[in-house]
N, CA, C, O and CB atoms as a CASP TS submission, in Angstrom:
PFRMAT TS
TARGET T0000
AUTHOR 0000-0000-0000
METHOD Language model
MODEL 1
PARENT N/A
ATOM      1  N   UNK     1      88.574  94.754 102.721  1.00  0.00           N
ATOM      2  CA  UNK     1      89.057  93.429 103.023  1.00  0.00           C
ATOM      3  C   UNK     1      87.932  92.404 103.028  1.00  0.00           C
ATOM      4  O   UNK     1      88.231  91.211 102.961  1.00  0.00           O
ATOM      5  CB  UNK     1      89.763  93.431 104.349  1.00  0.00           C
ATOM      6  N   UNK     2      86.606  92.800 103.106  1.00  0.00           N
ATOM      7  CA  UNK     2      85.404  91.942 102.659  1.00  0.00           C
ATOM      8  C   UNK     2      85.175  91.315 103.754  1.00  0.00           C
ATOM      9  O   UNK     2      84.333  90.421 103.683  1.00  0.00           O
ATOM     10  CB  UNK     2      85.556  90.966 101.488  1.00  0.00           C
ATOM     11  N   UNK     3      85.725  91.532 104.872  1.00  0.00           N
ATOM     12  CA  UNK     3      85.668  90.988 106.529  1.00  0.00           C
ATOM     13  C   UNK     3      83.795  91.311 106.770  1.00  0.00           C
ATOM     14  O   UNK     3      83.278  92.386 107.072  1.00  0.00           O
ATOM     15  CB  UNK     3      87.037  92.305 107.945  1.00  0.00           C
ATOM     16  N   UNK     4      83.262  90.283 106.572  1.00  0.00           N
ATOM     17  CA  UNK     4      81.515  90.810 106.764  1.00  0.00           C
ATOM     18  C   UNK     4      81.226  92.159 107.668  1.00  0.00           C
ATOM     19  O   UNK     4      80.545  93.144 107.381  1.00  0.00           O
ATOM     20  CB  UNK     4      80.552  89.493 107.670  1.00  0.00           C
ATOM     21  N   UNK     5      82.024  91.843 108.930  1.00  0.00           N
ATOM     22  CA  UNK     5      81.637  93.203 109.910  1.00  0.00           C
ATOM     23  C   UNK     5      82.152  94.898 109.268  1.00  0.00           C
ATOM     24  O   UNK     5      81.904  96.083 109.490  1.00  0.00           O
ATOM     25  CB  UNK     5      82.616  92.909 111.605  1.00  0.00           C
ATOM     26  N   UNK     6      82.968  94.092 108.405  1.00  0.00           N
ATOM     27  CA  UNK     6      82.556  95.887 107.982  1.00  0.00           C
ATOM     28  C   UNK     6      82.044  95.858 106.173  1.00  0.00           C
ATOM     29  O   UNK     6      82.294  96.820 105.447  1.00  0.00           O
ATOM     30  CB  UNK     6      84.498  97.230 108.177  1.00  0.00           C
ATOM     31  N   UNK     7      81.459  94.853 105.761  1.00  0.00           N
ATOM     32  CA  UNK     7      80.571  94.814 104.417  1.00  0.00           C
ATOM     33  C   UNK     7      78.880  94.762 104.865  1.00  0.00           C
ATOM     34  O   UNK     7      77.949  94.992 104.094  1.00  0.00           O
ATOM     35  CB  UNK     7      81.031  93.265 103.423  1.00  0.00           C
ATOM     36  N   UNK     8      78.794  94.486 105.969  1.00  0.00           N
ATOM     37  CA  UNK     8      77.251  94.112 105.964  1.00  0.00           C
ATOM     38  C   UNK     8      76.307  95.091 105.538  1.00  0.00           C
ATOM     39  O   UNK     8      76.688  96.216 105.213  1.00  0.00           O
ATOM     40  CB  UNK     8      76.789  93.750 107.278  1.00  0.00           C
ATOM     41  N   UNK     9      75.186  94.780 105.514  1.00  0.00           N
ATOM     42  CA  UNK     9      74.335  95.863 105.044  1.00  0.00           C
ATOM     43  C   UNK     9      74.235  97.251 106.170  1.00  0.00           C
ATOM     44  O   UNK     9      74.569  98.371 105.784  1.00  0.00           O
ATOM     45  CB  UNK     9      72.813  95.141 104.793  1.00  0.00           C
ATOM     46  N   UNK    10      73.778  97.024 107.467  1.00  0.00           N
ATOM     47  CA  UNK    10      74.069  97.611 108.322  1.00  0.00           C
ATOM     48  C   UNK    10      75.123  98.953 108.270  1.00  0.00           C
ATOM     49  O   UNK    10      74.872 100.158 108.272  1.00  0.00           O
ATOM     50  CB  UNK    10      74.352  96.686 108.969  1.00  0.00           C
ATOM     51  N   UNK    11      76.164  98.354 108.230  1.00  0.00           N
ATOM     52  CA  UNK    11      77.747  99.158 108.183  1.00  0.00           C
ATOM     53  C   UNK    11      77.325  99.609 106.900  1.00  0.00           C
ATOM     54  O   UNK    11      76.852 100.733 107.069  1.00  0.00           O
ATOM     55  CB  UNK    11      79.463  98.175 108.236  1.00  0.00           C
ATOM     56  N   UNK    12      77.262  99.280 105.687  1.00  0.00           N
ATOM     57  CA  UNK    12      77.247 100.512 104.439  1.00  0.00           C
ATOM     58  C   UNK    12      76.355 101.848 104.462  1.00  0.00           C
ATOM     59  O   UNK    12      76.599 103.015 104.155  1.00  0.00           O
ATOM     60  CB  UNK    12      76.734  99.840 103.090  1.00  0.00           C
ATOM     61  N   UNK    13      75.045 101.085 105.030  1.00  0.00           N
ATOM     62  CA  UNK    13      73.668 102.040 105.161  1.00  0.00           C
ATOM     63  C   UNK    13      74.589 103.118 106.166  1.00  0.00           C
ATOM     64  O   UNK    13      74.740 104.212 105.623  1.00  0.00           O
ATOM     65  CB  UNK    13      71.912 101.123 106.068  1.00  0.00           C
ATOM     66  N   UNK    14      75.253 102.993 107.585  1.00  0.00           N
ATOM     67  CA  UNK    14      75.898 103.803 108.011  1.00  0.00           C
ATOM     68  C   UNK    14      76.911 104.722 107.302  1.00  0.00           C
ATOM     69  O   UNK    14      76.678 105.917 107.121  1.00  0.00           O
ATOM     70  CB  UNK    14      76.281 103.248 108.770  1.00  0.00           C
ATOM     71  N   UNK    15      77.975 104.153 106.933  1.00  0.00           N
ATOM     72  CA  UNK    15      78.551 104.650 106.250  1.00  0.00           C
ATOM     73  C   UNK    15      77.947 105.672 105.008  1.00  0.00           C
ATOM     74  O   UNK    15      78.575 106.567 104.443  1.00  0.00           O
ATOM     75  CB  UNK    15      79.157 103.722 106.015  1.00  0.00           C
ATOM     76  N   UNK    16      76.849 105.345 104.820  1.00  0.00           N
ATOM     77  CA  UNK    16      76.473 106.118 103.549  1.00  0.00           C
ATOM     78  C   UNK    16      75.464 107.658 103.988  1.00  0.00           C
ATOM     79  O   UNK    16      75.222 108.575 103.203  1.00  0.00           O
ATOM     80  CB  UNK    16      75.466 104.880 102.472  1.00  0.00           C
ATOM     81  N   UNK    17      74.951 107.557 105.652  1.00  0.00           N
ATOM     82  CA  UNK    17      73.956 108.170 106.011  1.00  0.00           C
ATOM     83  C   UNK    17      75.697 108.665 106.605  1.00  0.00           C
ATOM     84  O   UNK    17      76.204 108.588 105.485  1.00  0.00           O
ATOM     85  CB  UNK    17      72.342 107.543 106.804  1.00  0.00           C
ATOM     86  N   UNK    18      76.335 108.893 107.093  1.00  0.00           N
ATOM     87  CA  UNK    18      77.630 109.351 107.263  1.00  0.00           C
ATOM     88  C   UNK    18      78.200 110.431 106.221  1.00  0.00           C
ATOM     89  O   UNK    18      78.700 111.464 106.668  1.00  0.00           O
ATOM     90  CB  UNK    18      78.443 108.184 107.259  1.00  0.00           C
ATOM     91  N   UNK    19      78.129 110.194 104.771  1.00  0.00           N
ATOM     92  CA  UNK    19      78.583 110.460 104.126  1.00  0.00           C
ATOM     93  C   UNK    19      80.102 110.401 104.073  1.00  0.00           C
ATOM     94  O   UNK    19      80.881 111.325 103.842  1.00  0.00           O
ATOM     95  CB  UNK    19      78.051 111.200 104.040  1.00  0.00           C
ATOM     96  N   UNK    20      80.414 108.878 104.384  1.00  0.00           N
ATOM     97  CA  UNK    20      82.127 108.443 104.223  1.00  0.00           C
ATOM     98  C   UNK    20      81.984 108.002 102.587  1.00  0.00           C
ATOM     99  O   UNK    20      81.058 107.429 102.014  1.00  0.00           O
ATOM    100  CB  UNK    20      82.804 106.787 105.493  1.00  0.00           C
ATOM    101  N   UNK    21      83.249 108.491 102.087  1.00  0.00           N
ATOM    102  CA  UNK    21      83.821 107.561 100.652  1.00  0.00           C
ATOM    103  C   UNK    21      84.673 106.740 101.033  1.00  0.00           C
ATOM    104  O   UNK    21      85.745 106.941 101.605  1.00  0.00           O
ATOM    105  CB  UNK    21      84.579 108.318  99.442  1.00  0.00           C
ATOM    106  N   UNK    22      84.238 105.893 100.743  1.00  0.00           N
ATOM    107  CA  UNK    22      85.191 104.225 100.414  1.00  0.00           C
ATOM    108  C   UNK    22      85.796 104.341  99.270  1.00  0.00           C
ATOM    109  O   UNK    22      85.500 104.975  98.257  1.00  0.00           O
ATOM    110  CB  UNK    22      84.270 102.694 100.194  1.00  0.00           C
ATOM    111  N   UNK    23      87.076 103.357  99.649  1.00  0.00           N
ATOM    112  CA  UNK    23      88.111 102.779  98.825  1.00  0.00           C
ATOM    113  C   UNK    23      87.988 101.154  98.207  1.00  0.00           C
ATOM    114  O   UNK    23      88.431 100.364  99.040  1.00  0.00           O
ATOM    115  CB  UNK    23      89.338 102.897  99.711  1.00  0.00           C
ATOM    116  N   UNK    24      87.696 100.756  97.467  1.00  0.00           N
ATOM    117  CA  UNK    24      87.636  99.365  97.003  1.00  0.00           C
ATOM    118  C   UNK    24      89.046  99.275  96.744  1.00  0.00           C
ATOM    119  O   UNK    24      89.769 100.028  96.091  1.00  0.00           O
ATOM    120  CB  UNK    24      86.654  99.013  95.733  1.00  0.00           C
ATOM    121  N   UNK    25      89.380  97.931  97.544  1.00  0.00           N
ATOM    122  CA  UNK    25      91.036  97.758  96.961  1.00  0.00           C
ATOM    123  C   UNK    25      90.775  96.214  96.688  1.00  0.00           C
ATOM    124  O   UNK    25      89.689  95.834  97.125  1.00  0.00           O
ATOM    125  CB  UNK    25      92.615  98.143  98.294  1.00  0.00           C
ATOM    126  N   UNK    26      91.299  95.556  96.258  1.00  0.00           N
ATOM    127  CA  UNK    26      91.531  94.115  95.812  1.00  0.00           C
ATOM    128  C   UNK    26      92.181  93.207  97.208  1.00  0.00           C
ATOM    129  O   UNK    26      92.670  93.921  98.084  1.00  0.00           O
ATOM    130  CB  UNK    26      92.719  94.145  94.380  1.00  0.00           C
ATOM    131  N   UNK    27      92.198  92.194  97.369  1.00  0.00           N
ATOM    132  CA  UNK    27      92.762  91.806  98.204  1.00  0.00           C
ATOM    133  C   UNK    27      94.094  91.302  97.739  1.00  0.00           C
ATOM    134  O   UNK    27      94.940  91.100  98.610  1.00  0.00           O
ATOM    135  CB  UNK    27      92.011  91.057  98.794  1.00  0.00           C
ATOM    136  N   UNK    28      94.345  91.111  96.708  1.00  0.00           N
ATOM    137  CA  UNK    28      95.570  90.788  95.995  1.00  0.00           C
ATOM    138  C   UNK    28      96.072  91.870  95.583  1.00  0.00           C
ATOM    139  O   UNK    28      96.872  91.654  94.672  1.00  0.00           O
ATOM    140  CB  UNK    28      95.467  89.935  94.946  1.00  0.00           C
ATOM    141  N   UNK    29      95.951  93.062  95.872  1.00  0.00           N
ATOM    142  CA  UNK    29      96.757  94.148  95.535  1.00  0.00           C
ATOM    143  C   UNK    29      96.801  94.907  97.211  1.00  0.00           C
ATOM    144  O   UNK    29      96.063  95.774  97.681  1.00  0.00           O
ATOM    145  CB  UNK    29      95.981  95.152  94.107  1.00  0.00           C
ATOM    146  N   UNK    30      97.858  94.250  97.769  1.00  0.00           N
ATOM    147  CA  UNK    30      97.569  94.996  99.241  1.00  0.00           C
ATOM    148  C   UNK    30      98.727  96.595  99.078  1.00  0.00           C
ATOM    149  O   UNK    30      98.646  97.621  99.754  1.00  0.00           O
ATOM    150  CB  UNK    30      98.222  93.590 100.939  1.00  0.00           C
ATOM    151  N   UNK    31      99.727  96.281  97.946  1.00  0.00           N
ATOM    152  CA  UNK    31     100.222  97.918  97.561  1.00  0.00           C
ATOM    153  C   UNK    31      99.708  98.948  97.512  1.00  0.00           C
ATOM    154  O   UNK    31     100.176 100.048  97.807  1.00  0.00           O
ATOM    155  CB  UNK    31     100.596  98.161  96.581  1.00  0.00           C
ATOM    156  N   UNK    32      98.202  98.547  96.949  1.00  0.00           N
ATOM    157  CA  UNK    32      96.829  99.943  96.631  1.00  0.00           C
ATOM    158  C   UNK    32      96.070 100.280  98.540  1.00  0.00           C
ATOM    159  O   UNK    32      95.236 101.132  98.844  1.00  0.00           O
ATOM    160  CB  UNK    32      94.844  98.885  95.070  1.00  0.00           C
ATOM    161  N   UNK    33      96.651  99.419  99.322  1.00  0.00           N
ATOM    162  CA  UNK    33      96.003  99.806 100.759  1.00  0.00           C
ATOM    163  C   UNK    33      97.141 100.726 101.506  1.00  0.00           C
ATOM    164  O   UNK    33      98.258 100.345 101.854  1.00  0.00           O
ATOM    165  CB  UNK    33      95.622  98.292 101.776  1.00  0.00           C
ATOM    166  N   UNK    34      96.600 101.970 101.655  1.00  0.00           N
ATOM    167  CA  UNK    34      97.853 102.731 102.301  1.00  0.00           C
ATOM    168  C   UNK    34      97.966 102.557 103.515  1.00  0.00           C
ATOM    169  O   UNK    34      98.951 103.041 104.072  1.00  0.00           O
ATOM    170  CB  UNK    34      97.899 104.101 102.188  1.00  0.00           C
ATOM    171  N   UNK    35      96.807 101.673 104.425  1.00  0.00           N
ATOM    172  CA  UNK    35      97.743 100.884 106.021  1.00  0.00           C
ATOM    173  C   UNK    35      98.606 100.070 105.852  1.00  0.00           C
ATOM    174  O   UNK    35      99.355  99.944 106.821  1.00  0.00           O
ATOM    175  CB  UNK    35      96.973  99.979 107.066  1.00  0.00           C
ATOM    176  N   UNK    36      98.893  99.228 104.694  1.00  0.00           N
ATOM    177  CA  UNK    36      99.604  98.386 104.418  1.00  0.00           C
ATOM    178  C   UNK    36     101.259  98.934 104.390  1.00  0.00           C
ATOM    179  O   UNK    36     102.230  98.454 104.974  1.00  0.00           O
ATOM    180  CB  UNK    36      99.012  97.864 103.237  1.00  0.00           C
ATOM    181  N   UNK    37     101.159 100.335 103.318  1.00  0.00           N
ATOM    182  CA  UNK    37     102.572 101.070 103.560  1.00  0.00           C
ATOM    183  C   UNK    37     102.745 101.377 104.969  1.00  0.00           C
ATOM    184  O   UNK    37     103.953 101.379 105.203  1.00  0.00           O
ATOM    185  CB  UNK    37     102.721 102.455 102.758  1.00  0.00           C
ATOM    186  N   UNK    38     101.982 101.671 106.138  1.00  0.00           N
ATOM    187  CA  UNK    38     102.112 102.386 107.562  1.00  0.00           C
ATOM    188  C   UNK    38     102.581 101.330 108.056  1.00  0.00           C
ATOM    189  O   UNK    38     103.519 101.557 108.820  1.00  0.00           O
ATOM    190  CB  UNK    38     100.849 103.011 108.380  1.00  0.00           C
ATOM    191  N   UNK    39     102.258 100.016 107.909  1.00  0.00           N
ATOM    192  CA  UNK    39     102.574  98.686 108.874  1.00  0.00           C
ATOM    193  C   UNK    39     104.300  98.660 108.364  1.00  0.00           C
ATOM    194  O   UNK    39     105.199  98.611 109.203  1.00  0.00           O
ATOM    195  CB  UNK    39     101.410  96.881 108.366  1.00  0.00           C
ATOM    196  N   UNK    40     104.477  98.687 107.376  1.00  0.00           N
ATOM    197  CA  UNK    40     105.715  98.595 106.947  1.00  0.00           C
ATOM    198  C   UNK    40     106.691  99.290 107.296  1.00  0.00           C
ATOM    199  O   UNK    40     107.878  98.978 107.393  1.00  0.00           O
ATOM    200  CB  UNK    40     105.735  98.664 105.961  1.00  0.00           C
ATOM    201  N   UNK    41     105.961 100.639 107.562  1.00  0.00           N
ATOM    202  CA  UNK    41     106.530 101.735 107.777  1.00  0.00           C
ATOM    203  C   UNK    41     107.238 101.488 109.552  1.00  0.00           C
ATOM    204  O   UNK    41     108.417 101.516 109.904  1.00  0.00           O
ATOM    205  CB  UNK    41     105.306 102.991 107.475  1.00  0.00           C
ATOM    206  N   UNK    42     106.196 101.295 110.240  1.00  0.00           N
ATOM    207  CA  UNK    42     106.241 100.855 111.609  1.00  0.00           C
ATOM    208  C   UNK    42     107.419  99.469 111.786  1.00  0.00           C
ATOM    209  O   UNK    42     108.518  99.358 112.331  1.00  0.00           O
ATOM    210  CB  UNK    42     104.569 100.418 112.025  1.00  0.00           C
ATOM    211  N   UNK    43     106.798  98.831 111.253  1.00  0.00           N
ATOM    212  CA  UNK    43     108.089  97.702 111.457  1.00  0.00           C
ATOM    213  C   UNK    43     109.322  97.906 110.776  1.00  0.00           C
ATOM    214  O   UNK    43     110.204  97.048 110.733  1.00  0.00           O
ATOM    215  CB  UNK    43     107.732  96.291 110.976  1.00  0.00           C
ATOM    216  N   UNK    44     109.392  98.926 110.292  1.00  0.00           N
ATOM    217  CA  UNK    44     110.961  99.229 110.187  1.00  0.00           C
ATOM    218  C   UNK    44     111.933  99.890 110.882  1.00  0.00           C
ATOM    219  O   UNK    44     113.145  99.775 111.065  1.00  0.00           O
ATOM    220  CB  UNK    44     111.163  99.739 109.317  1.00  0.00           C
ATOM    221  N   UNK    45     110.402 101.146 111.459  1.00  0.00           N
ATOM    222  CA  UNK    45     111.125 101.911 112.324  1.00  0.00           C
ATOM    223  C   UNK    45     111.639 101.152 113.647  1.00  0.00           C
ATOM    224  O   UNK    45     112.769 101.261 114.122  1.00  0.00           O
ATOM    225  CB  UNK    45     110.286 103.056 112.649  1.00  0.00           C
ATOM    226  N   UNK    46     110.416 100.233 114.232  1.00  0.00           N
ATOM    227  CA  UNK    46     110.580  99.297 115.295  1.00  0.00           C
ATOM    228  C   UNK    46     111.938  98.796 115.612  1.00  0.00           C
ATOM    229  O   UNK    46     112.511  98.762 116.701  1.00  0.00           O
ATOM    230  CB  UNK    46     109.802  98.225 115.035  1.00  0.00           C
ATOM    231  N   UNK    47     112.510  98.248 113.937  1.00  0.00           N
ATOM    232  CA  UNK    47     113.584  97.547 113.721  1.00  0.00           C
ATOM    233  C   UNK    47     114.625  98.155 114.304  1.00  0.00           C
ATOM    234  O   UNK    47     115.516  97.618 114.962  1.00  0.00           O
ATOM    235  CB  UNK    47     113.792  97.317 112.478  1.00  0.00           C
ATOM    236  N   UNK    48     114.492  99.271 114.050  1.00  0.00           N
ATOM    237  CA  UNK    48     115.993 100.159 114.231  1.00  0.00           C
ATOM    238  C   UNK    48     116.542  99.817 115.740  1.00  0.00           C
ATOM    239  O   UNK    48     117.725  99.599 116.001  1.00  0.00           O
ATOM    240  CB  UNK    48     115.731 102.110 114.103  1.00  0.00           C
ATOM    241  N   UNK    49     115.527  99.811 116.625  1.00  0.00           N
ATOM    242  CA  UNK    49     115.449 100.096 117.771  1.00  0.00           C
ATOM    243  C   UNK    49     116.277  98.469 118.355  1.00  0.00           C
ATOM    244  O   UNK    49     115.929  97.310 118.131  1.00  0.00           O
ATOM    245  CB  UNK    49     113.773 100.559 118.169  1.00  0.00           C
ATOM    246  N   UNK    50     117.489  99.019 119.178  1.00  0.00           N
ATOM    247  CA  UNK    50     118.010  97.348 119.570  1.00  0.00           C
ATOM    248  C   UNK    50     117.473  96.771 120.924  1.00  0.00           C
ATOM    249  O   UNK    50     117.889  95.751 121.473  1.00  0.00           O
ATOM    250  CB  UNK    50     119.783  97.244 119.759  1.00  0.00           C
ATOM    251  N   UNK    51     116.344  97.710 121.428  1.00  0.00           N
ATOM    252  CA  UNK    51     115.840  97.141 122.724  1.00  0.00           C
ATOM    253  C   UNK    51     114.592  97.892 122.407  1.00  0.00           C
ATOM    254  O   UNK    51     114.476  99.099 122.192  1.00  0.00           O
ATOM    255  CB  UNK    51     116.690  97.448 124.266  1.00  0.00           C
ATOM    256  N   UNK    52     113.320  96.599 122.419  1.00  0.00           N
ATOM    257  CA  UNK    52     111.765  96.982 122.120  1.00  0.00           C
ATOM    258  C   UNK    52     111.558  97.617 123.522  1.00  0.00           C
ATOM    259  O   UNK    52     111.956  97.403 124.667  1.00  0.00           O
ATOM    260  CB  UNK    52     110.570  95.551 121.722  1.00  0.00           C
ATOM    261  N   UNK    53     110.575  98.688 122.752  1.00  0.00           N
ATOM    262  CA  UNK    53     110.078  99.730 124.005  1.00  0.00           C
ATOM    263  C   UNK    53     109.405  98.669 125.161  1.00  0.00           C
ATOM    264  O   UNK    53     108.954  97.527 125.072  1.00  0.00           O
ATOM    265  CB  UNK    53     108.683 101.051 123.375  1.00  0.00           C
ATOM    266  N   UNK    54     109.562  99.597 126.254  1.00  0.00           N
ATOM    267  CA  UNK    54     108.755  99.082 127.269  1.00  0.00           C
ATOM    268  C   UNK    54     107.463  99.335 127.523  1.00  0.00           C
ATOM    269  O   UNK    54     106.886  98.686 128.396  1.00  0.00           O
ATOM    270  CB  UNK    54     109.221  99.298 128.215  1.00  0.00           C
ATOM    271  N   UNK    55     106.634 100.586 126.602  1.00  0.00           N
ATOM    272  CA  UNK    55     105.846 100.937 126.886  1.00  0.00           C
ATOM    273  C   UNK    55     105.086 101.790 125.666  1.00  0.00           C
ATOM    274  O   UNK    55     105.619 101.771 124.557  1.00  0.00           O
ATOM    275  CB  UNK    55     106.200 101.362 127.944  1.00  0.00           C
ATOM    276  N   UNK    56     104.149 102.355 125.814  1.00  0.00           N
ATOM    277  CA  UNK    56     103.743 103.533 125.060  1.00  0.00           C
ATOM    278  C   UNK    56     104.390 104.535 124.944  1.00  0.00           C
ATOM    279  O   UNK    56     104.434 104.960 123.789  1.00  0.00           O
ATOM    280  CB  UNK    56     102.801 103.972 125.376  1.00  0.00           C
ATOM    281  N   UNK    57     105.127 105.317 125.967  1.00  0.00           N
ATOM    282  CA  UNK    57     105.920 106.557 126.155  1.00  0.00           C
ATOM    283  C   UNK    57     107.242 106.118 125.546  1.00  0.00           C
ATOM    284  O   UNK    57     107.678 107.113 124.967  1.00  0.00           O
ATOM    285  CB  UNK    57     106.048 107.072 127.750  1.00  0.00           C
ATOM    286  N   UNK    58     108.217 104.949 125.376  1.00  0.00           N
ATOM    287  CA  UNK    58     109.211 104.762 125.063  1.00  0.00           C
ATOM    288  C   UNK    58     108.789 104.811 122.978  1.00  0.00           C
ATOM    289  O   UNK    58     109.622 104.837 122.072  1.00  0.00           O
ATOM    290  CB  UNK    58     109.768 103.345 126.031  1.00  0.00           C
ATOM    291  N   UNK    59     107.413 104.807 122.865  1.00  0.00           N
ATOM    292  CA  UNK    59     107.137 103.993 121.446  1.00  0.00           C
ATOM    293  C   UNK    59     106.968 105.867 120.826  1.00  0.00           C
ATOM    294  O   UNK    59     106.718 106.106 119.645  1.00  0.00           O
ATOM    295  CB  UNK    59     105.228 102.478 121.357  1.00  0.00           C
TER
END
């Protein structure tokens, strides 16, 4: 998402002494981000529901 706090030099050098693989996605292609399907996913299930939880344990 190019949000500096997680592009800076800092965060990659980590990431790389980590040995994480990154995903480059576009910001105009938010279909290619698979949190993007989970958010969707979530607010649908949410939907179903005719009274929002009260809590964590109801969720």
């Amino acid at each position: 998402d190019n949000d500096p706090k997680h592009t800076c030099k800092k965060v990659r050098e980590w990431l790389e002494e980590q040995d994480f693989g990154t995903m480059v996605c576009s910001a105009q292609s938010p279909d290619l981000n698979p949190i993007e399907h989970t958010w969707g996913y979530l607010k649908r299930r949410l939907a179903e529901h005719k009274h929002p939880p009260n809590g964590m344990e109801q969720l």
